[in-house]
MARDO-938885 format. One record per residue (C-alpha): x, y negated, z negated; residue number from 1. Coordinates in Angstrom, 1 decimal, padded with zeros to 4 digits, always signed. Example, Ala and Ser with C-alpha at 12.3 -4.5 7.8 and 13.67 -1.06 7.14 Angstrom:
residues 2
+--------+--------+--------+-----+
|   east |  north |     up | num |
+--------+--------+--------+-----+
| +012.3 | +004.5 | -007.8 |   1 |
| +013.7 | +001.1 | -007.1 |   2 |
+--------+--------+--------+-----+
end
This chain:
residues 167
+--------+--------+--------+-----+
|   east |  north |     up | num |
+--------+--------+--------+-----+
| +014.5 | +003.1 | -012.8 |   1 |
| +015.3 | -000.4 | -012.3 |   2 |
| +014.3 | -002.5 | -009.0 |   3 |
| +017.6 | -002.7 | -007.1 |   4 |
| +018.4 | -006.3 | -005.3 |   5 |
| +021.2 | -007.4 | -003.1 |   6 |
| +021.5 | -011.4 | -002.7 |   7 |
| +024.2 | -014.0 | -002.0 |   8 |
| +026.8 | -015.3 | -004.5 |   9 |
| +026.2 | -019.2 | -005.6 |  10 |
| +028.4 | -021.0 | -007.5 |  11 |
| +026.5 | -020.6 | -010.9 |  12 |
| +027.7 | -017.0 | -010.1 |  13 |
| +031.6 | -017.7 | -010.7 |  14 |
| +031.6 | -017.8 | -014.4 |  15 |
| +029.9 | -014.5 | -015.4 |  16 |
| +031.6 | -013.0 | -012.2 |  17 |
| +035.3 | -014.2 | -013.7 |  18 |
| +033.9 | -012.5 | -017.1 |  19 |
| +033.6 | -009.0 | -015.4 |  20 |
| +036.5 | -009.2 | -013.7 |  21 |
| +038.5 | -009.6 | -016.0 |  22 |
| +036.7 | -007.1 | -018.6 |  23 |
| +038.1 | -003.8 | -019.9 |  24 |
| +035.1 | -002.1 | -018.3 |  25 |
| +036.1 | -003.4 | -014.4 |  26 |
| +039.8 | -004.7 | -014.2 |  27 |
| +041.3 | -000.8 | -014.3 |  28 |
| +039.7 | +000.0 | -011.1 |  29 |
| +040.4 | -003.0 | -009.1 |  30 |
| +043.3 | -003.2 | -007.1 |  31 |
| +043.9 | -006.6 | -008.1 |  32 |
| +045.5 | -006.1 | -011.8 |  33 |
| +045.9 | -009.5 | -012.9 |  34 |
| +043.3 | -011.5 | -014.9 |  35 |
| +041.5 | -013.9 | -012.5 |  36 |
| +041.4 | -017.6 | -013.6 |  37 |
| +038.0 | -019.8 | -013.1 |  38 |
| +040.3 | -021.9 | -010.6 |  39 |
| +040.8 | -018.4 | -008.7 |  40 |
| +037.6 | -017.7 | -008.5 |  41 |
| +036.6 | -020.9 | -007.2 |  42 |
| +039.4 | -020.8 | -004.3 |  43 |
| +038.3 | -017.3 | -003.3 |  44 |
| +034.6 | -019.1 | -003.1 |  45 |
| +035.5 | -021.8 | -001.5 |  46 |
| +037.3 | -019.6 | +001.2 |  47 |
| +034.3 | -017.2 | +001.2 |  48 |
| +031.8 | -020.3 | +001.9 |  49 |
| +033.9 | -022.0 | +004.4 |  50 |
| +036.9 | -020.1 | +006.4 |  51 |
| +034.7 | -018.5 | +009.3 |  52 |
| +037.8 | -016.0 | +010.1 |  53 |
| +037.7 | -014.9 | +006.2 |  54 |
| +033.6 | -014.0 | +006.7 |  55 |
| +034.9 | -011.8 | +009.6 |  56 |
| +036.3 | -009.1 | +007.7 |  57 |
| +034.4 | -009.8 | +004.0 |  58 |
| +030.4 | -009.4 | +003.1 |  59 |
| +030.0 | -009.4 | -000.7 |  60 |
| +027.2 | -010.3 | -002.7 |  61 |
| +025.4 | -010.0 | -006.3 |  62 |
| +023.6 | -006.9 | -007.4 |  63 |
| +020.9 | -007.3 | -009.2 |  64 |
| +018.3 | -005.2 | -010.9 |  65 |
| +015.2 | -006.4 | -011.9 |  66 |
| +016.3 | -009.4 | -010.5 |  67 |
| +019.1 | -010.0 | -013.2 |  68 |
| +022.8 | -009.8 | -011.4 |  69 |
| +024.5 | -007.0 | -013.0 |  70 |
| +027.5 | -006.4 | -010.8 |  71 |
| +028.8 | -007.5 | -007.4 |  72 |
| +029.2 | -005.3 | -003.9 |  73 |
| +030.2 | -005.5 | -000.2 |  74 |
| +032.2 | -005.0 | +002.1 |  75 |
| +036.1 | -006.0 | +002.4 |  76 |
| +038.6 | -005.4 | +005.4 |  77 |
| +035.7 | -005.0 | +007.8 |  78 |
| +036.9 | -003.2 | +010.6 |  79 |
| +034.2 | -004.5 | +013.7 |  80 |
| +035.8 | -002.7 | +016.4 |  81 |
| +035.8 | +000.6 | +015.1 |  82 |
| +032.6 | -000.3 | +012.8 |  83 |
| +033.7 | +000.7 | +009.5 |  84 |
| +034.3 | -001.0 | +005.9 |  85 |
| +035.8 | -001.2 | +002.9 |  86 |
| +033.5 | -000.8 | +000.3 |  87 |
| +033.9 | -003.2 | -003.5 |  88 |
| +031.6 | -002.4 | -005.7 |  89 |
| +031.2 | -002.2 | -009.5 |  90 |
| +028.1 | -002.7 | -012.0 |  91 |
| +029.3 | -004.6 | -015.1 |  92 |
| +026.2 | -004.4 | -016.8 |  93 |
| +024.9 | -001.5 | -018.8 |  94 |
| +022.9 | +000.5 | -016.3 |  95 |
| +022.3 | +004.2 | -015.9 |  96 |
| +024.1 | +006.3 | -014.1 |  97 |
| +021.3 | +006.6 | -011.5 |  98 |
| +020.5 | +003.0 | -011.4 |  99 |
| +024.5 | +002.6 | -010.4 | 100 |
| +023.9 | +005.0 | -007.8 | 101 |
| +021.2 | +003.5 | -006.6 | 102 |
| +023.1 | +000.1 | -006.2 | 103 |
| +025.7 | +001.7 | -004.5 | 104 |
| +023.1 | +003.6 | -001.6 | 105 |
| +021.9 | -000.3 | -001.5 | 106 |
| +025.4 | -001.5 | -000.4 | 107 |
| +025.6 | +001.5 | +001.7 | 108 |
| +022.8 | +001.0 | +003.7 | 109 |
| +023.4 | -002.7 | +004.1 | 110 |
| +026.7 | -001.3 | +005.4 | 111 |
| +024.8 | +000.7 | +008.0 | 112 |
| +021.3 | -001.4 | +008.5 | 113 |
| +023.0 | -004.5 | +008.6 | 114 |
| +026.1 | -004.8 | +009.9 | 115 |
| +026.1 | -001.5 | +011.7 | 116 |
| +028.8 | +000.1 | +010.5 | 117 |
| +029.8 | +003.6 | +011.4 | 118 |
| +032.0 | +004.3 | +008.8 | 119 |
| +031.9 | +003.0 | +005.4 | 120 |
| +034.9 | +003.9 | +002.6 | 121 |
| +035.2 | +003.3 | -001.2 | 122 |
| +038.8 | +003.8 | -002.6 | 123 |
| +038.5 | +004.6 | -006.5 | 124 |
| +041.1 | +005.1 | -009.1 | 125 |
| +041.2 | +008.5 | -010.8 | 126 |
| +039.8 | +007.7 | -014.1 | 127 |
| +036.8 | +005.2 | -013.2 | 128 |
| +034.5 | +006.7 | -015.2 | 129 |
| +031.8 | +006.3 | -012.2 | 130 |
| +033.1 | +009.1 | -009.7 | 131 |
| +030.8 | +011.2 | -010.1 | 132 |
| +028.2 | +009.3 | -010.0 | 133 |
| +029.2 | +007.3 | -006.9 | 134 |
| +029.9 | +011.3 | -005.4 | 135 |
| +026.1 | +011.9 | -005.9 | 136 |
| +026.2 | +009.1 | -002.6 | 137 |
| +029.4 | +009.9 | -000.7 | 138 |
| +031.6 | +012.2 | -000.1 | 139 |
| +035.2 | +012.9 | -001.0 | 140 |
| +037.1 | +012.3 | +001.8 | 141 |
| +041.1 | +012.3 | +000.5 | 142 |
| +043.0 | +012.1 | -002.6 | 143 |
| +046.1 | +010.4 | -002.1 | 144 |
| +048.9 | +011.3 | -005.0 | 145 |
| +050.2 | +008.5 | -007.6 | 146 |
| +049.2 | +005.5 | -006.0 | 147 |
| +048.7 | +002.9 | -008.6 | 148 |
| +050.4 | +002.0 | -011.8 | 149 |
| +048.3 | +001.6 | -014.7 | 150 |
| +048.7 | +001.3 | -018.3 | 151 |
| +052.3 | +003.2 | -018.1 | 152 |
| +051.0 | +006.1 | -015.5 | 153 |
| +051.1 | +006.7 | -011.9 | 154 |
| +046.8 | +007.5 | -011.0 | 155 |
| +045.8 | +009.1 | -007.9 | 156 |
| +043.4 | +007.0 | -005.6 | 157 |
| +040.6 | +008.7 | -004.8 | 158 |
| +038.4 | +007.8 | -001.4 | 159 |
| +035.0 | +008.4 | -000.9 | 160 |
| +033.0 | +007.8 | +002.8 | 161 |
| +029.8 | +008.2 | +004.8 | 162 |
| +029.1 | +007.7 | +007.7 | 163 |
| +025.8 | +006.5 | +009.4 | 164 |
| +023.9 | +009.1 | +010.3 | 165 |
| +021.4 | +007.1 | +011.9 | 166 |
| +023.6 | +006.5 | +015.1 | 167 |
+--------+--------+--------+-----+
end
């Protein structure tokens, strides 16, 4: 099993992170559908780097294994007075099944460790071929019925939580 890393997003990051994006493999399961230009990518770092009120309520960094970045994870509409988050997550990289579970119990436990969250949630679309693995560390909480258009059909988004057990 691979050695699973968390670490801040540079700008030599932008490139490769506009490649997976955009790819077949993450681009169905993100709730932005639109192919992301280099020029967006740099705005949305720019924004991440330097709004303060933007860092509020995002936390998102690189995953890497091995110490090679392989997919990026965090949190997004952070919540601090009811301490909970909005997971993003996704491993663009080949990588097992457990090694993207692993990665996700990472971001988790940042969630909890470091930010103190109570309540952490990951909203997936039905066919991310990744449920079940990211079910092996959280729980289904709700299905909610025909939420997002894809590829001429209506898919159901599914959302997974945990809460921090620790508190």
């Amino acid at each position: 099993m691979a050695e699973i890393s968390l670490r801040a997003i540079c700008n030599m990051d932008l490139s490769v992170m506009q490649y997976w994006r955009n790819s077949p493999k993450v681009m169905p399961y993100c709730r932005q559908y639109r192919e992301l230009s280099y020029e967006d990518m740099v705005e949305w770092f720019t924004k991440l780097a330097k709004d303060k009120d933007y860092n509020l309520v995002n936390d998102l960094f690189m995953i890497c294994m091995d110490c090679k970045p392989v997919g990026v994870g965090g949190f997004v509409r952070i919540d601090w007075r009811n301490r909970k988050g909005e997971i993003s997550f996704y491993v663009a990289e080949e990588a097992t099944k457990k090694d993207i579970a692993k990665a996700l119990s990472h971001v988790v436990e940042y969630g909890f460790k470091t930010l103190n969250m109570h309540k952490v949630y990951f909203p997936c679309y039905q066919k991310n071929p990744n449920i079940s693995t990211y079910e092996k560390v959280m729980k289904r909480e709700y299905t909610a019925k025909n939420e997002y258009y894809w590829d001429g059909e209506y898919l159901d988004r599914i959302v997974l939580v945990k809460y921090n057990e620790h508190l």
